[in-house]
Backbone as CSV, one residue per row, in Angstrom:
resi,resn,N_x,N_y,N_z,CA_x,CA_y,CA_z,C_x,C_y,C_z
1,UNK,154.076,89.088,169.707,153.930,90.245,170.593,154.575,91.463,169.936
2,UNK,153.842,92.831,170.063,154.527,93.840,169.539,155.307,94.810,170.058
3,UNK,156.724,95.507,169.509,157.252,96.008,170.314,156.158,97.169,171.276
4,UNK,155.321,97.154,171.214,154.791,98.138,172.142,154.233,97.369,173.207
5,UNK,154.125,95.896,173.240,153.502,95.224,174.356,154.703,94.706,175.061
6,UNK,156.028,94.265,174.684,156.978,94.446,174.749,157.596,95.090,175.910
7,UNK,157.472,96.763,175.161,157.700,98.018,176.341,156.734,97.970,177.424
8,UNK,155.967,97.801,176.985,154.519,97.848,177.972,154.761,96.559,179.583
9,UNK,155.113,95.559,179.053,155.474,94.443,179.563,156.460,94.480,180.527
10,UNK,157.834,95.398,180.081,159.430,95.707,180.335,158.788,96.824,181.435
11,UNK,157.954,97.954,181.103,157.765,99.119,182.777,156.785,98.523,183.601
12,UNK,155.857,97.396,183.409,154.970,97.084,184.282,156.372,95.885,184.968
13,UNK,157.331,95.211,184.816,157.775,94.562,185.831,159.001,95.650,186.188
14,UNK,159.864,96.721,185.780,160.674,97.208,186.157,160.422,98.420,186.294
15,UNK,159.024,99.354,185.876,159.099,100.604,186.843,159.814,101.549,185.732
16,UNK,159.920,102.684,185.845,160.415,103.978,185.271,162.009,104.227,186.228
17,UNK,161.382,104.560,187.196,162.761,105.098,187.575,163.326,104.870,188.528
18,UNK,163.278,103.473,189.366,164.221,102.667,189.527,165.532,102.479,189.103
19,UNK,165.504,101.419,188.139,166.084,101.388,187.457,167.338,102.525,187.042
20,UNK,166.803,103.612,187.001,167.551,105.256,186.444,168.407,105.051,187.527
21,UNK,167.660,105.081,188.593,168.475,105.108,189.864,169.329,104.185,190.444
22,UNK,169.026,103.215,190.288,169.897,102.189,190.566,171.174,102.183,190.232
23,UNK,171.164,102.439,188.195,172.548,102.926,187.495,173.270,103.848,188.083
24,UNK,172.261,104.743,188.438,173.322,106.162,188.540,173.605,106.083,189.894
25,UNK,173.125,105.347,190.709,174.075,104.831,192.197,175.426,104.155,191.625
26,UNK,174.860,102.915,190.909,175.974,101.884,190.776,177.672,102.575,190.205
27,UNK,176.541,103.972,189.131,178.131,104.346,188.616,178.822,105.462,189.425
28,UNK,178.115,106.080,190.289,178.278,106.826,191.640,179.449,105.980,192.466
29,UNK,178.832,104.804,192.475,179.758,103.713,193.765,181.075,103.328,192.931
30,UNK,181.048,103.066,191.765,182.526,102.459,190.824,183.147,103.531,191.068
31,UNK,182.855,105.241,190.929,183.615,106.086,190.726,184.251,106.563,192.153
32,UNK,183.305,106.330,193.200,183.598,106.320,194.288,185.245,105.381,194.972
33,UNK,184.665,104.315,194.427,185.714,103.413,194.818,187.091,103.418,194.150
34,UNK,187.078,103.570,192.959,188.422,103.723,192.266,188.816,105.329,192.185
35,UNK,188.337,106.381,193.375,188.858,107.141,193.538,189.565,107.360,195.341
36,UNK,189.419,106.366,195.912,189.080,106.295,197.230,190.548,105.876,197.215
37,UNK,191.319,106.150,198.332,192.649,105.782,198.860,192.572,104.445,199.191
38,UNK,194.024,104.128,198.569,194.474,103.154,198.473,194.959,102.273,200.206
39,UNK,194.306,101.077,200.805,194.932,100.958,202.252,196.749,100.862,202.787
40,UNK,196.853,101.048,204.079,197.959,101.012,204.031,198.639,99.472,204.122
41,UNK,198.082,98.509,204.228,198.288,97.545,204.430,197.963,96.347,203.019
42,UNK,196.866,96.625,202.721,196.339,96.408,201.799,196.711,96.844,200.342
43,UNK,196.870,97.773,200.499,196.634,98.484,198.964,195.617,98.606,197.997
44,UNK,195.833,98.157,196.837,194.450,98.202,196.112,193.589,96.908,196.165
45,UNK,194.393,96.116,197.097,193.750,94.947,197.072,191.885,95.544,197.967
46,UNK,191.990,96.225,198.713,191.072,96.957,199.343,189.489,97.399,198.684
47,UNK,189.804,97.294,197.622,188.879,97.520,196.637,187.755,96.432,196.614
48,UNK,188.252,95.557,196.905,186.962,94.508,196.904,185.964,94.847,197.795
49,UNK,186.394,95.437,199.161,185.494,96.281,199.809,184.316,96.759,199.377
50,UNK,184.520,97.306,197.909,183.314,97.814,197.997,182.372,97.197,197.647
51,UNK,182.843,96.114,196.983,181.348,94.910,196.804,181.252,93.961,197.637
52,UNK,182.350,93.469,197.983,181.811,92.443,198.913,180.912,92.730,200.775
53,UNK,181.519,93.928,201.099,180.561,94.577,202.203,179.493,94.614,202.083
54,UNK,178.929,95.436,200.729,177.052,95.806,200.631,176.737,94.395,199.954
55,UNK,177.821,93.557,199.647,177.050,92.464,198.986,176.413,91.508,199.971
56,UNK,177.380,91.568,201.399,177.076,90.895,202.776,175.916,91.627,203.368
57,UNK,176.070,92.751,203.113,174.653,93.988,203.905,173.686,93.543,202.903
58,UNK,173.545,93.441,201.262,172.605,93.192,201.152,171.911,91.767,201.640
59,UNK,172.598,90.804,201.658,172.316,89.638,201.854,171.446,89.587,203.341
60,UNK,171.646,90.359,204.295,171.124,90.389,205.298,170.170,91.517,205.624
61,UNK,169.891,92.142,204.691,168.538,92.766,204.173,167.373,92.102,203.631
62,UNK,167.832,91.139,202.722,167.010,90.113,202.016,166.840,89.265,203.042
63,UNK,167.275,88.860,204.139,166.725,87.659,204.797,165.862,88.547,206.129
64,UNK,165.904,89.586,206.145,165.294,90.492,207.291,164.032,90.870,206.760
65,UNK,163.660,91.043,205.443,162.345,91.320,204.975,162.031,90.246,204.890
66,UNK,162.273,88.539,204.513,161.664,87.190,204.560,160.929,86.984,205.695
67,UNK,162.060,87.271,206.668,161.566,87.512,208.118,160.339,88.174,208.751
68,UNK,160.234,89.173,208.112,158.963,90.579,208.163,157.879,89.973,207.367
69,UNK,158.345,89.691,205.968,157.196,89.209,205.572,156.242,88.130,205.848
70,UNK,157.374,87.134,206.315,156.975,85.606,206.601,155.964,86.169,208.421
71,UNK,156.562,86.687,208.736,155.633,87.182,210.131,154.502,87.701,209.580
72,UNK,154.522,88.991,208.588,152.909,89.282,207.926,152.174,87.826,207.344
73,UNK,152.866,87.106,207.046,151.753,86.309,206.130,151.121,85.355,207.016
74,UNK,151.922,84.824,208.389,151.585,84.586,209.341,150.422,85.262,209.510
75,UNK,150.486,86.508,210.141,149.669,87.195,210.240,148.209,87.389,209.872
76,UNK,148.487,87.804,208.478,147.244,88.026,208.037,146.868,87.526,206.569
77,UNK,147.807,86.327,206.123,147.618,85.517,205.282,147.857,86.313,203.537
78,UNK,148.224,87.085,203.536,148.461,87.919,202.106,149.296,87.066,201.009
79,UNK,148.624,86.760,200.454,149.522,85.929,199.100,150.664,86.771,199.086
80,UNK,150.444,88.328,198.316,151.354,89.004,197.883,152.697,89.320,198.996
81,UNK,152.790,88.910,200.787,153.596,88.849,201.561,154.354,87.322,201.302
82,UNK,153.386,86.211,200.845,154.386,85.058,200.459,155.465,85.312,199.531
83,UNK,154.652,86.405,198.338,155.508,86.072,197.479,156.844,86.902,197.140
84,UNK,156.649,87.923,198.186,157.894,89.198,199.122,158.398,88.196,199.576
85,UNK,158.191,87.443,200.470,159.104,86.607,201.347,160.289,85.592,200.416
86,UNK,159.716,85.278,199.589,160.255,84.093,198.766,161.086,85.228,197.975
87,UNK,160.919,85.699,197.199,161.867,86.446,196.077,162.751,87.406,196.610
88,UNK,162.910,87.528,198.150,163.926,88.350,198.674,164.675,87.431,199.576
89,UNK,164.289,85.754,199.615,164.930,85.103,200.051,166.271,85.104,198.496
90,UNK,165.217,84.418,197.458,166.180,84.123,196.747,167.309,85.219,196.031
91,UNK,167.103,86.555,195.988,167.423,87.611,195.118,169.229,87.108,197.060
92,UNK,168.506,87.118,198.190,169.549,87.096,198.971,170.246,85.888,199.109
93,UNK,170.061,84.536,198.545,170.740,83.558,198.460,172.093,83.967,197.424
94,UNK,171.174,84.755,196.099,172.601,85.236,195.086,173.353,86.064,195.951
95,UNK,173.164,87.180,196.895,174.119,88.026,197.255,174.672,87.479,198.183
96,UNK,174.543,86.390,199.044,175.373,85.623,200.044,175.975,84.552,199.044
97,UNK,176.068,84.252,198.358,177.486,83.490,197.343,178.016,84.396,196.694
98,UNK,177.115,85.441,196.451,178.627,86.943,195.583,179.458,86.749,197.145
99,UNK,178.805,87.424,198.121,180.027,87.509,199.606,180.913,86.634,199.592
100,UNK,180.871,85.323,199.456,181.468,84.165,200.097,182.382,83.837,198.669
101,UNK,182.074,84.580,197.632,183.114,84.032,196.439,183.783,85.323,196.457
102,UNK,183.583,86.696,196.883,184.629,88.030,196.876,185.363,87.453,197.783
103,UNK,185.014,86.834,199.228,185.878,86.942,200.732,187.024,85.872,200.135
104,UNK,186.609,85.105,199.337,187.689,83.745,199.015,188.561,84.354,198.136
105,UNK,188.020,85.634,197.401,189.156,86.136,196.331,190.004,86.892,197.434
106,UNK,189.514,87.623,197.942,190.112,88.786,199.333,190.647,87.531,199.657
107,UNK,190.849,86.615,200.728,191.260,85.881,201.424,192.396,84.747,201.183
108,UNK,193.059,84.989,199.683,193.661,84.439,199.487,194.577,85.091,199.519
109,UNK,194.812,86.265,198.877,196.501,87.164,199.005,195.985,87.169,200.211
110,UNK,195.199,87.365,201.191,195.421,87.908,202.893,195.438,87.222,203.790
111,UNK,195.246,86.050,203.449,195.694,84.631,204.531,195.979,83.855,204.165
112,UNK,196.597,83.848,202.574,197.507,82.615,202.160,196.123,81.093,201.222
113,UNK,195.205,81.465,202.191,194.329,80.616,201.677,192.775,80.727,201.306
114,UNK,192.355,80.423,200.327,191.200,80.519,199.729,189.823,80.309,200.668
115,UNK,190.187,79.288,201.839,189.103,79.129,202.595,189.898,78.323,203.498
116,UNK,189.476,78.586,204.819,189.557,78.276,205.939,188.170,78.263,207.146
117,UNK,188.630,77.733,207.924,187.576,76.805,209.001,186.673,78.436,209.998
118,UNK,186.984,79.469,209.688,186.901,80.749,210.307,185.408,80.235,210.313
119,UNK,185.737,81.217,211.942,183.846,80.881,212.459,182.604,81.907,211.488
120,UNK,183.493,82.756,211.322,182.914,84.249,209.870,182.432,83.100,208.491
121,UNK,183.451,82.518,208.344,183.446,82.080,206.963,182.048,80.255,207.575
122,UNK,181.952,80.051,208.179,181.275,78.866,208.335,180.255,79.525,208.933
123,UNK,179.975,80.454,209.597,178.240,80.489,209.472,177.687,81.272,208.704
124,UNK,178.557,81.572,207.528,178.018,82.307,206.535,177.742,81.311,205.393
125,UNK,178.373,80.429,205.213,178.200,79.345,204.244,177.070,78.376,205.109
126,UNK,176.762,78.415,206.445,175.522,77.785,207.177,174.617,78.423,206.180
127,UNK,174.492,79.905,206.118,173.564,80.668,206.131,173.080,80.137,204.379
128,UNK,174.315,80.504,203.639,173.823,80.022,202.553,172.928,78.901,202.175
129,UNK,173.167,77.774,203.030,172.876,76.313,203.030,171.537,76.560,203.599
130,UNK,171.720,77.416,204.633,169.804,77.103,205.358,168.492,78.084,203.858
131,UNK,169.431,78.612,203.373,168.576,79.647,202.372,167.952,78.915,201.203
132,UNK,168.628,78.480,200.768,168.995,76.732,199.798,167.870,76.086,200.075
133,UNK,168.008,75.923,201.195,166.490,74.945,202.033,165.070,75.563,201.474
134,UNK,164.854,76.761,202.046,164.307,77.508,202.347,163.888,77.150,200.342
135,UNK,164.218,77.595,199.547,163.895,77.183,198.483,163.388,76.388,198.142
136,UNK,163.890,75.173,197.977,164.120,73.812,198.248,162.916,73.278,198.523
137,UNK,162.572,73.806,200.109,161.077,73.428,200.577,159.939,73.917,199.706
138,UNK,160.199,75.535,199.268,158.907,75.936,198.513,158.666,75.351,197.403
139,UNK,159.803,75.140,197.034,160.109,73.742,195.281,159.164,72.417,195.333
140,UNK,159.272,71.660,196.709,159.117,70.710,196.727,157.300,70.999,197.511
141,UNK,157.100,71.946,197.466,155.633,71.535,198.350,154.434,72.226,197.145
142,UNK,153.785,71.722,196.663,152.790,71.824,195.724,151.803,73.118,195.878
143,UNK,150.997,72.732,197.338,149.534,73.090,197.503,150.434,74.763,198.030
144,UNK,149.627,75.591,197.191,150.146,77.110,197.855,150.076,77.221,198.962
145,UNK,148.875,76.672,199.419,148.742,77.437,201.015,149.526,76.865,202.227
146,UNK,149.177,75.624,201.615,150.680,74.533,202.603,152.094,75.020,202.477
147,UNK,152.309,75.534,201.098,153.718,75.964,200.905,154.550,77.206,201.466
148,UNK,153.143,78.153,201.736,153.009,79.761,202.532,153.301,79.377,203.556
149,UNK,152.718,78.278,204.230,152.787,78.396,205.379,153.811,77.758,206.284
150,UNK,154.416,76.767,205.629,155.383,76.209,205.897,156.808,77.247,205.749
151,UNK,156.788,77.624,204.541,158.220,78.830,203.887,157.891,79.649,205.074
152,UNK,156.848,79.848,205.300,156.871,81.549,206.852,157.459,80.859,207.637
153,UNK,157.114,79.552,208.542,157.700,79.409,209.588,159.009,79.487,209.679
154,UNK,159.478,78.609,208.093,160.960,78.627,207.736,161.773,79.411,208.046
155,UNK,160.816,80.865,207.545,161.313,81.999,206.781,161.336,82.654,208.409
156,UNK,161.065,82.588,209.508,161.214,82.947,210.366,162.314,82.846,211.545
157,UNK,162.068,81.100,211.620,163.694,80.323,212.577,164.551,80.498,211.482
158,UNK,164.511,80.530,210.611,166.411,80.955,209.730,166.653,81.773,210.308
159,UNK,165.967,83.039,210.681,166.650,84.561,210.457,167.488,84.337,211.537
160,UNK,167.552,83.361,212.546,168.286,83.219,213.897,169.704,83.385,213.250
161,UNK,169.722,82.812,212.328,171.430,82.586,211.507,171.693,83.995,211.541
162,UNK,171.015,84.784,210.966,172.025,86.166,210.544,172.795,86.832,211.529
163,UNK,172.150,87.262,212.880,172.797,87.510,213.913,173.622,86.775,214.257
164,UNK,174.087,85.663,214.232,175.386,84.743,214.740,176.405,84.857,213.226
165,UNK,175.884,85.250,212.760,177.300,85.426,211.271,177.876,86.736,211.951
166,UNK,176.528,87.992,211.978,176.974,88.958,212.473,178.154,89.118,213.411
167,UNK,177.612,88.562,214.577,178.864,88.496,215.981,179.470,87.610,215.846
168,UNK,179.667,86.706,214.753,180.752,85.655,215.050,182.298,86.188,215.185
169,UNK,182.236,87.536,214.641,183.904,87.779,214.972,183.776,88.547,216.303
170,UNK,182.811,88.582,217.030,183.031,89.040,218.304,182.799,88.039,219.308
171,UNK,182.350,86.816,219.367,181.983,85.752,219.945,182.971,84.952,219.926
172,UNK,183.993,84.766,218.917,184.616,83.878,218.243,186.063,83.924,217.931
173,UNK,187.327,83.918,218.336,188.490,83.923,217.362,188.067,83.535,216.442
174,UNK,188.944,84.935,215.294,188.635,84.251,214.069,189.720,85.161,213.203
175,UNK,189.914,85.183,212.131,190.613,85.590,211.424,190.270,86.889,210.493
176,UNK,188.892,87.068,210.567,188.051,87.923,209.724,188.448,89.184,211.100
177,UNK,188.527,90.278,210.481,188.431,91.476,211.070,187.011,91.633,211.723
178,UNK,186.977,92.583,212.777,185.793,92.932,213.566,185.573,94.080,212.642
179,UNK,183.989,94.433,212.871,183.519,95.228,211.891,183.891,96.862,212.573
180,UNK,183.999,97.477,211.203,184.560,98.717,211.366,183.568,99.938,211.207
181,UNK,182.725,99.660,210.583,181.639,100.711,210.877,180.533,100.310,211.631
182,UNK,179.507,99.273,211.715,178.929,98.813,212.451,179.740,98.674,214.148
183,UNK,180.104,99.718,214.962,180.899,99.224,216.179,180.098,100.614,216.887
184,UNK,180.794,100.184,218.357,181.120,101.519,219.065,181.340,102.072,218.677
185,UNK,181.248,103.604,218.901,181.924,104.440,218.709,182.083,105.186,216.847
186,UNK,183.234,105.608,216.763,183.521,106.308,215.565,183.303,104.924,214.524
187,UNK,183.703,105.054,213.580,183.869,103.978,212.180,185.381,104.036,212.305
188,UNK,186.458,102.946,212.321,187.511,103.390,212.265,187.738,102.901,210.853
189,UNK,187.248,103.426,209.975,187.774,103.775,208.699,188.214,105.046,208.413
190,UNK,188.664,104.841,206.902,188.829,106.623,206.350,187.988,107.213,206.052
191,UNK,187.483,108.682,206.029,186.303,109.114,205.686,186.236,108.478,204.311
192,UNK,187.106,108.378,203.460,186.881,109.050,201.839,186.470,107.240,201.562
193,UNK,187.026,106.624,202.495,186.830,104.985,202.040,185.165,104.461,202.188
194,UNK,185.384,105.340,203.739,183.351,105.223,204.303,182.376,105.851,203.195
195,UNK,182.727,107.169,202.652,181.987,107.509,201.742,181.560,106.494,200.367
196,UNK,182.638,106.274,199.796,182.663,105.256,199.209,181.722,104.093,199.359
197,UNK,182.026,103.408,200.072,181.316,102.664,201.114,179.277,102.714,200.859
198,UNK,179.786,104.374,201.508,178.157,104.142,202.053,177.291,104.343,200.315
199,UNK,178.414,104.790,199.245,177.694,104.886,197.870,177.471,103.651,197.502
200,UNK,178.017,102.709,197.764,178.280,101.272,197.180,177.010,100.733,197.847
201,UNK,176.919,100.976,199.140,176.239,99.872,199.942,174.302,100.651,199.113
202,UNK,173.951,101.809,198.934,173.253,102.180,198.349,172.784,101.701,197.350
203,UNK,173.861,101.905,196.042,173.435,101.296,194.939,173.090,99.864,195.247
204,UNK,173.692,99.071,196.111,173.380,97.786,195.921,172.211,97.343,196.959
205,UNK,171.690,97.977,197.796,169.536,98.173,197.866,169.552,98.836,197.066
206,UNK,169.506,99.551,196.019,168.361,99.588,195.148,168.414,98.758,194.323
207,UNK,169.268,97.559,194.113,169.749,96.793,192.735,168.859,95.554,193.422
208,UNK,168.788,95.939,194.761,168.337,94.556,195.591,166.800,95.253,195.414
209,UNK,166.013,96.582,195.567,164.762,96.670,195.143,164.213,95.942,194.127
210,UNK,165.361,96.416,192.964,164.616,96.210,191.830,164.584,95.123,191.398
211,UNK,165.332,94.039,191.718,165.417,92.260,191.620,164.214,91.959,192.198
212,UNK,163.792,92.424,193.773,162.610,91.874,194.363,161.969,92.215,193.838
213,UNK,161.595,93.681,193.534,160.286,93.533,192.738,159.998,93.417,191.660
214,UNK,160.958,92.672,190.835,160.831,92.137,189.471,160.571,90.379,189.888
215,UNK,161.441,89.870,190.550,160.725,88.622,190.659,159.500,88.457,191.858
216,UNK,158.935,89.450,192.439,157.812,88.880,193.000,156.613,89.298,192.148
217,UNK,156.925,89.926,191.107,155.751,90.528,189.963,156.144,89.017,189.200
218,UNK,157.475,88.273,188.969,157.046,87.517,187.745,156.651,86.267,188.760
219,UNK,156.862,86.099,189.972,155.951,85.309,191.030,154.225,85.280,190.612
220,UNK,154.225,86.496,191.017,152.591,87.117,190.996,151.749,86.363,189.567
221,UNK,152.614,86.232,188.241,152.240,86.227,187.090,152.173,84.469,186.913
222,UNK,153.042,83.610,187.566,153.104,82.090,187.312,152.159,82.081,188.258
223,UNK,151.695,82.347,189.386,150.301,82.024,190.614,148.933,82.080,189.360
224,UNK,148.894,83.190,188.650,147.977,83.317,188.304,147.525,81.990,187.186
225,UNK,148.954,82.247,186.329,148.522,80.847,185.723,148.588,79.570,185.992
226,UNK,149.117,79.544,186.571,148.761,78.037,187.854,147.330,78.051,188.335
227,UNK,146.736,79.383,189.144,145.227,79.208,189.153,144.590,79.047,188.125
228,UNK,144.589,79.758,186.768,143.859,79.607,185.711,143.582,78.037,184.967
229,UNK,145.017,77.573,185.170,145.434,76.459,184.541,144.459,75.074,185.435
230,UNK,144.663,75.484,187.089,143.874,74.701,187.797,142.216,74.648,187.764
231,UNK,141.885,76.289,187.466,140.430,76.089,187.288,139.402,75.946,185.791
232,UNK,140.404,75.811,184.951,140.706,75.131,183.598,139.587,73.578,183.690
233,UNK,138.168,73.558,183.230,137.772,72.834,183.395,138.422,71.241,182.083
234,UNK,138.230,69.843,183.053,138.946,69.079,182.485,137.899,68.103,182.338
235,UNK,138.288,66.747,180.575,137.210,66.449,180.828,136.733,64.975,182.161
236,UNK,135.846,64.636,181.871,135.662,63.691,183.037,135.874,62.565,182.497
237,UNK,136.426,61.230,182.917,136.793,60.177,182.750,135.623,59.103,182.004
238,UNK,136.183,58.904,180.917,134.972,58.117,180.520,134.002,58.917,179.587
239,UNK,134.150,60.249,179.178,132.929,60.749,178.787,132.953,60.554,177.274
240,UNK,134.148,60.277,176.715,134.625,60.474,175.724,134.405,58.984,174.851
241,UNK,134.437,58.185,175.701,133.724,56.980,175.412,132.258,56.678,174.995
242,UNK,132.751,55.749,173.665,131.330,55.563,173.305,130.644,54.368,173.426
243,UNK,129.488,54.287,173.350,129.007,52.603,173.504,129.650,52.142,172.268
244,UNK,129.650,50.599,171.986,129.624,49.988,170.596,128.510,49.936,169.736
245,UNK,128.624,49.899,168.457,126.875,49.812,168.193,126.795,47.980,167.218
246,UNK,125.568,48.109,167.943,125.351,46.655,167.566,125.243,46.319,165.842
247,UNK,125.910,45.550,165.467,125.641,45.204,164.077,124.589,43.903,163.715
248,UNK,123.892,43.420,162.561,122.810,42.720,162.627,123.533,42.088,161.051
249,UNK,123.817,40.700,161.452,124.077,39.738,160.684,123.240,39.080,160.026
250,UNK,123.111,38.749,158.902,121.699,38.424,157.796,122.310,36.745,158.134
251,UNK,121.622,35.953,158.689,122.076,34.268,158.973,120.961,33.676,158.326
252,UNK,120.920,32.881,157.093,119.710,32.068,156.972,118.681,32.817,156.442
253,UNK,119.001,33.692,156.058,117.490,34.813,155.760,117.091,35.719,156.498
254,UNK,117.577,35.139,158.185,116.869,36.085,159.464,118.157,37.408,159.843
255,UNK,117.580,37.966,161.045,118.474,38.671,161.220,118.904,38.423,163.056
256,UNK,120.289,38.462,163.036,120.783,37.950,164.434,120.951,39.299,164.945
């Protein structure tokens, strides 16, 4: 392949300026954060904030479009909604284990322990586990259309999980703080921390765009050769076989 099919190859799955953007969020949000006041309680330990929040927001972005999509494909049967559904499951399975491996780093200077029984911390690791599935099933089921249709329904009763992670610290003693911008009322954060914040949580949808639509384009590209490969004529059993051919033995003068 030549470097020009290469390049050619590299903007048809990632786009022009995405990408541009994505960076210049991401380095928007670093600069954001390591300029942002230090908590009073916290200190710089606070900093994890800024990834592990949009890493939890993204995670529940990715399972809200599975949701949407898996209802379109329901719907109106669109390959290209299966294959939205599936690659924003998985792009959100990675950002719900980034969450659950920042909260265990956070959670150790702040409660002594790496993991505990918290109703926050167990239906978020549910969540992980039902996502897993959700894979799992599309892995294990062959026929596309059986596999569409099964992953939608999937892709539909999961989403029940996200809302109970959501309110579990309002439903629930628990040890995890109640959320501070998502509430009533004001955000009781600091402005300069929220700003921060809302740069971080940015860059990381567009980092979550550009994952989905890089793996539902390299989705799009294994369907095809899977069809090609299937309508790949094969030969037929037996054809290749030949009769024997009779040989004629000289016995006696005659021929047998």
């Amino acid at each position: 392949m030549t470097d020009h099919a290469v390049t050619v190859s590299a903007r048809a799955v990632f786009g022009h300026r995405l990408p541009v953007a994505a960076g210049l969020a991401g380095a928007a949000g670093l600069a954001a954060a390591m300029l942002s006041p230090p908590d009073y309680l916290q200190g710089e330990l606070v900093r994890l904030m800024y990834v592990h929040v949009p890493a939890a927001w993204t995670a529940f972005l990715s399972y809200a479009v599975t949701f949407a999509a898996s209802i379109g494909w329901l719907w109106r049967r669109r390959p290209g909604l299966d294959r939205l559904a599936a690659a924003s499951a998985e792009v959100g399975v990675f950002f719900t284990g980034l969450a659950i491996a920042l909260g265990s780093i956070w959670g150790k200077p702040t409660w002594g322990v790496w993991w505990t029984w918290d109703a926050r911390l167990v239906t978020t690791a549910l969540l992980f586990f039902i996502y897993l599935g959700y894979m799992a099933l599309r892995r294990a089921t062959a026929d596309p259309l059986l596999r569409a249709r099964r992953s939608a329904v999937f892709g539909v009763v999961a989403f029940a999980q996200v809302p109970l992670v959501h309110f579990s610290v309002l439903w629930w003693r628990t040890l995890h703080q109640p959320p501070s911008v998502l509430r009533p009322g004001a955000p009781a954060i600091d402005e300069a921390m929220l700003a921060a914040l809302v740069i971080s949580v940015v860059a990381f949808t567009l980092l979550y765009t550009l994952l989905v639509r890089a793996r539902a384009r390299l989705q799009a590209t294994e369907d095809a050769l899977d069809a090609a490969e299937e309508a790949r004529p094969r030969p037929v059993a037996g054809a290749a076989v030949t009769a024997p051919r009779r040989e004629s033995r000289d016995i006696g003068g005659g021929n047998v």
